[in-house]
C-alpha positions in Angstrom: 67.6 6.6 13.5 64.6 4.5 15.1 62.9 7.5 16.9 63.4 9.4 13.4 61.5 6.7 11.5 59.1 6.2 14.2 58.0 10.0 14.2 58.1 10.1 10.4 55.2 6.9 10.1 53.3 9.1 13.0 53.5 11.6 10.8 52.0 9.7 7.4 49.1 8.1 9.7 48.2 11.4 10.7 48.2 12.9 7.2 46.3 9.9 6.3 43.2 10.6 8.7 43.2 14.0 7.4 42.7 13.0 4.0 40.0 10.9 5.0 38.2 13.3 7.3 38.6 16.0 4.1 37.3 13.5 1.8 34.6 12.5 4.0 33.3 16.0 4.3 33.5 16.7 0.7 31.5 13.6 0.0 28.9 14.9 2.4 28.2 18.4 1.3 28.1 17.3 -2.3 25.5 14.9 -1.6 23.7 17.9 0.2 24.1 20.3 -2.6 22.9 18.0 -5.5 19.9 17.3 -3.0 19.1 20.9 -3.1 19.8 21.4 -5.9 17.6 18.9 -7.3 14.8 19.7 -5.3 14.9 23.5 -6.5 15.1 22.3 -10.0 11.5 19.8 -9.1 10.7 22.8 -7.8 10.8 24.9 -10.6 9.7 22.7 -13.0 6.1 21.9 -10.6 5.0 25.1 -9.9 3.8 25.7 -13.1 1.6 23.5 -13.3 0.4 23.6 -9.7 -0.1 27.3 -10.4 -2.4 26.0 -13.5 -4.3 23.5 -11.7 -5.0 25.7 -8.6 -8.0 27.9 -10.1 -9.7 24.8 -11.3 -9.3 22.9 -8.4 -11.4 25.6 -6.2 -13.8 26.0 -9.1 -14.1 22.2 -8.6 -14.4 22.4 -4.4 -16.8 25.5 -5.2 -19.0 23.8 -7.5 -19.4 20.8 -5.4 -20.4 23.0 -2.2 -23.2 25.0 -4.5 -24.3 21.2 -5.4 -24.1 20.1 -1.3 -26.1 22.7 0.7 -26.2 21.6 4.3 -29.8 21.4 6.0 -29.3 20.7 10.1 -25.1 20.6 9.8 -25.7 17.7 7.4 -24.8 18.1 3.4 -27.8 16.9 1.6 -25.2 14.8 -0.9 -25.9 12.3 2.0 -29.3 12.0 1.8 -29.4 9.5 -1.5 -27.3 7.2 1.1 -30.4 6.8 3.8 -32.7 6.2 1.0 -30.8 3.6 -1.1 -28.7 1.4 1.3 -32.0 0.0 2.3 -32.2 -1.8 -1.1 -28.4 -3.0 -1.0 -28.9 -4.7 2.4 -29.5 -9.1 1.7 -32.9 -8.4 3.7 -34.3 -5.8 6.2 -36.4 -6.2 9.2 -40.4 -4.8 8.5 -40.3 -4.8 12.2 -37.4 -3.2 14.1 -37.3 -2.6 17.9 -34.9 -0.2 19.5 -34.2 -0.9 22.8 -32.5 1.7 25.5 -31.3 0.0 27.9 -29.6 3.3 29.7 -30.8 5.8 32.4 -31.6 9.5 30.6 -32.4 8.8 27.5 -31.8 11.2 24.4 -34.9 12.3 22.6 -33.1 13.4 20.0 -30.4 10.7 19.1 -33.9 8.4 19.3 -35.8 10.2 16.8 -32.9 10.2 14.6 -32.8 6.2 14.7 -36.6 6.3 13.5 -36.1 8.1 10.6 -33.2 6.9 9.3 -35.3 3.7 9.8 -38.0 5.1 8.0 -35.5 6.4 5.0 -33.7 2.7 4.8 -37.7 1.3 4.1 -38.5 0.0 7.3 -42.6 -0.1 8.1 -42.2 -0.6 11.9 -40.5 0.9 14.7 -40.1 -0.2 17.8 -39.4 2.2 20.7 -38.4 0.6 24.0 -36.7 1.4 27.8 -37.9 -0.4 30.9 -38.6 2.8 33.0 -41.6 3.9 30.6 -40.1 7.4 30.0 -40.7 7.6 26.7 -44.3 6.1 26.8 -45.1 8.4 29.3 -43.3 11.3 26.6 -44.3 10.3 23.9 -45.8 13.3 22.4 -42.7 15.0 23.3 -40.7 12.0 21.5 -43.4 12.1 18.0 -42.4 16.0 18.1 -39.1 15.5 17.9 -39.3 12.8 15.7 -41.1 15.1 13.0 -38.4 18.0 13.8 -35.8 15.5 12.8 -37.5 14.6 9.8 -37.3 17.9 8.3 -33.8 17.9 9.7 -32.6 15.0 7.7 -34.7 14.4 5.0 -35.5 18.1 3.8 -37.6 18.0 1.0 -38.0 14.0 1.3 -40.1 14.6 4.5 -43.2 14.9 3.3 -42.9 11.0 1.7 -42.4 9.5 5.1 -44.8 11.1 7.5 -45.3 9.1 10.3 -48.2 7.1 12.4 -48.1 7.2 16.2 -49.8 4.0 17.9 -50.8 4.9 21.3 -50.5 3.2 24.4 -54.4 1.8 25.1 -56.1 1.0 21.9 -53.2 1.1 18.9 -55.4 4.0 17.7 -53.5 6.6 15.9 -52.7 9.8 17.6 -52.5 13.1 16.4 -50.9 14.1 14.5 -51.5 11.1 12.0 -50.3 11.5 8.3 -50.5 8.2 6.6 -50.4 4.5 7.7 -47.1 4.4 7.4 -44.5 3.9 8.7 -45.7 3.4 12.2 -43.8 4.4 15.1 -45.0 2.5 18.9 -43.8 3.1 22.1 -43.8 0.2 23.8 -42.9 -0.3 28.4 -43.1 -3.2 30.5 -46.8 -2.9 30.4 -46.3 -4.1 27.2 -44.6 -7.5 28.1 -45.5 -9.9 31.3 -48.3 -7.5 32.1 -50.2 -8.2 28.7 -49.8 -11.6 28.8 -50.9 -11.6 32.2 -54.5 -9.6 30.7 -54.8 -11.9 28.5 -54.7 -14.7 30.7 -57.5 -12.7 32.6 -59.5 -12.3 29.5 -59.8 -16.3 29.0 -60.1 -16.8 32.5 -63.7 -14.4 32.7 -64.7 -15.7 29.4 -65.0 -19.0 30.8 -66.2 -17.6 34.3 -69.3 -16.0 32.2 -69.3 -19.5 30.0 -68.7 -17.3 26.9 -66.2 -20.9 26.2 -65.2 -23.7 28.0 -61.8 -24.5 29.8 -61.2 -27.3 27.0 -61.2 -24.5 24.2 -57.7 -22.3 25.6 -54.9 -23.3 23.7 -51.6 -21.6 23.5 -53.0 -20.7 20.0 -56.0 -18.7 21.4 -53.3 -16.5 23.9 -50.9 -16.0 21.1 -54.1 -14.4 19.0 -55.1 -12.4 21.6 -51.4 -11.7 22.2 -50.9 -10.6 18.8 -54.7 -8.2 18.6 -53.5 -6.3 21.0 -50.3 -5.2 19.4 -51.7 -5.1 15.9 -47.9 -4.7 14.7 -45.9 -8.0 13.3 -43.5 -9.6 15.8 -40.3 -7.2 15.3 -37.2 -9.8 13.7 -34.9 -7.2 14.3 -33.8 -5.6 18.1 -30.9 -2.7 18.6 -30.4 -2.6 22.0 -28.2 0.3 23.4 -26.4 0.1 26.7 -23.6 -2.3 28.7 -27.1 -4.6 29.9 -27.0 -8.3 28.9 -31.0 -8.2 29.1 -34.0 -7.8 26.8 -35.5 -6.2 29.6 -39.0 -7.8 29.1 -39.4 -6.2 26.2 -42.5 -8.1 24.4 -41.3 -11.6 25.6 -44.5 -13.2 24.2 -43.2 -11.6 20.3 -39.4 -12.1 20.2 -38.8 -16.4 20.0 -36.9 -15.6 16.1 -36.1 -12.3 16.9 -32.4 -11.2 16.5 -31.1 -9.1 19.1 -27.8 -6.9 18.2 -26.1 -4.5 21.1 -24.5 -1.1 20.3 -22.6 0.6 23.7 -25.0 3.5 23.7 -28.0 5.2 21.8 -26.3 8.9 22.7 -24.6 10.5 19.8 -25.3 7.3 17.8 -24.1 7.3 14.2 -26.1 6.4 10.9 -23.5 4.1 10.2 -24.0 2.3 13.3 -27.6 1.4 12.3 -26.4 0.7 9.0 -23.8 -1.6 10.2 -26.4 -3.2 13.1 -29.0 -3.9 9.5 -25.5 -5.2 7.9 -25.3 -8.0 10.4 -28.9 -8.6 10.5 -28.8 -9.3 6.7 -25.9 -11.5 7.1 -27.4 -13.4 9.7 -28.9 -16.8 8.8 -31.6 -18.3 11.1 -31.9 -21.8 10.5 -35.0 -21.9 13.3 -34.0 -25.0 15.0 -32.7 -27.3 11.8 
């Protein structure tokens, strides 16, 4: 009688995990068939209006292309940006230098940086790398500065042509189109070596008694310093590679300039310059107080 009663509760238990198992699974494929169900039903209801929307939609994305023809694999809807942000910065630089502080420089990512420059309002512009390559280029690099101009501005071009100071006597080159904005290229002539002429220049001027050796002052360099350049002292400096150096770039110029470092000049952004004159405008010089 025990064995009997023993298989018989086996037998419940069994039938019990069976009917749990069945339930289980009919739970289950329930859930799974409202959930299509549902989704068909969504379905049906969107498409519709989907269907509707479609044909204005691409009217829309078509109208907006027709409105944003691209000039140089730029849309020209961009070109309001360059020549706005320039009033939505706190202040911008009159003078900005842009220092390459890499080996091969890019012509063409350079003359881009001058003319968005030129677009955001700035008068001066810098051009700087302690091997002289672009000084001694630098009717290759106003070339490709006007190129770029037409490029990027289109039509706007023509309202910021450019001025080219030369190396010797900051007369312009050709070809010159207005007084400004001014482009220089500046080397390490530019630097120790000027201040070093102009030492020379005092030194003979008293040697001929043109002056006496009581009249140099610091003053008297610093004028003939700043003659020579005929360009305000730049307040602003990009400077684009891994070097922790200005490189004697105009040391005699840059005591309240602020220097900011990008990684590289190559295949630089607008919005890299824009974020470089985003931290100059934030930055507040309290010169020495």
């Amino acid at each position: 009688m025990a064995l009997l009663y023993s298989l018989l509760w086996r037998l419940l238990l069994a039938l019990v995990h069976v009917n749990r198992a069945l339930v289980t699974w009919l739970r289950v494929r329930l859930r799974s068939w409202k959930g299509r169900l549902w989704e068909r039903a969504m379905a049906a209801l969107l498409l519709p209006v989907a269907l509707a929307g479609f044909p204005d939609h691409r009217k829309k994305s078509n109208n907006n292309a027709e409105a944003a023809p691209l000039t140089g694999n730029r849309p020209a809807c961009r070109r309001p940006r360059w020549l706005t942000d320039g009033r939505s910065l706190e202040k911008l630089p009159v003078h900005i230098g842009l220092l390459v502080a890499e080996e091969e420089p890019s012509y063409t990512d350079i003359a881009n940086l001058v003319v968005w420059c030129m677009a955001v309002g700035i008068s001066y512009v810098s051009v700087y790398d302690n091997h002289g390559i672009f000084r001694k280029n630098n009717s290759r690099l106003l070339e490709e500065i006007v190129r770029q101009q037409q490029d990027l501005l289109g039509v706007e071009a023509s309202k910021y042509n450019v001025e080219f100071l030369s190396e010797c006597a900051d007369k312009p080159q050709q070809p010159v189109l207005s007084c400004r904005p001014t482009v220089k290229v500046l080397s390490p002539a530019d630097g120790k070596q000027s201040i070093v002429q102009a030492a020379q220049q005092l030194c003979r001027s008293v040697e001929n008694k043109e002056r006496s050796s009581k009249e140099i002052s610091v003053s008297m360099l610093d004028t003939l310093l700043r003659e020579s350049k005929n360009i305000p002292d730049p307040e602003l400096v990009v400077k684009f590679g891994p070097v922790d150096s200005t490189l004697g770039f105009l040391p005699w110029h840059i005591r309240l300039t602020e220097f900011i470092s990008l990684p590289s000049h190559r295949n630089v952004s607008y919005e890299n310059l824009l974020g470089a004159l985003q931290r100059y405008g934030e930055c507040q010089q309290r010169l020495g107080q």
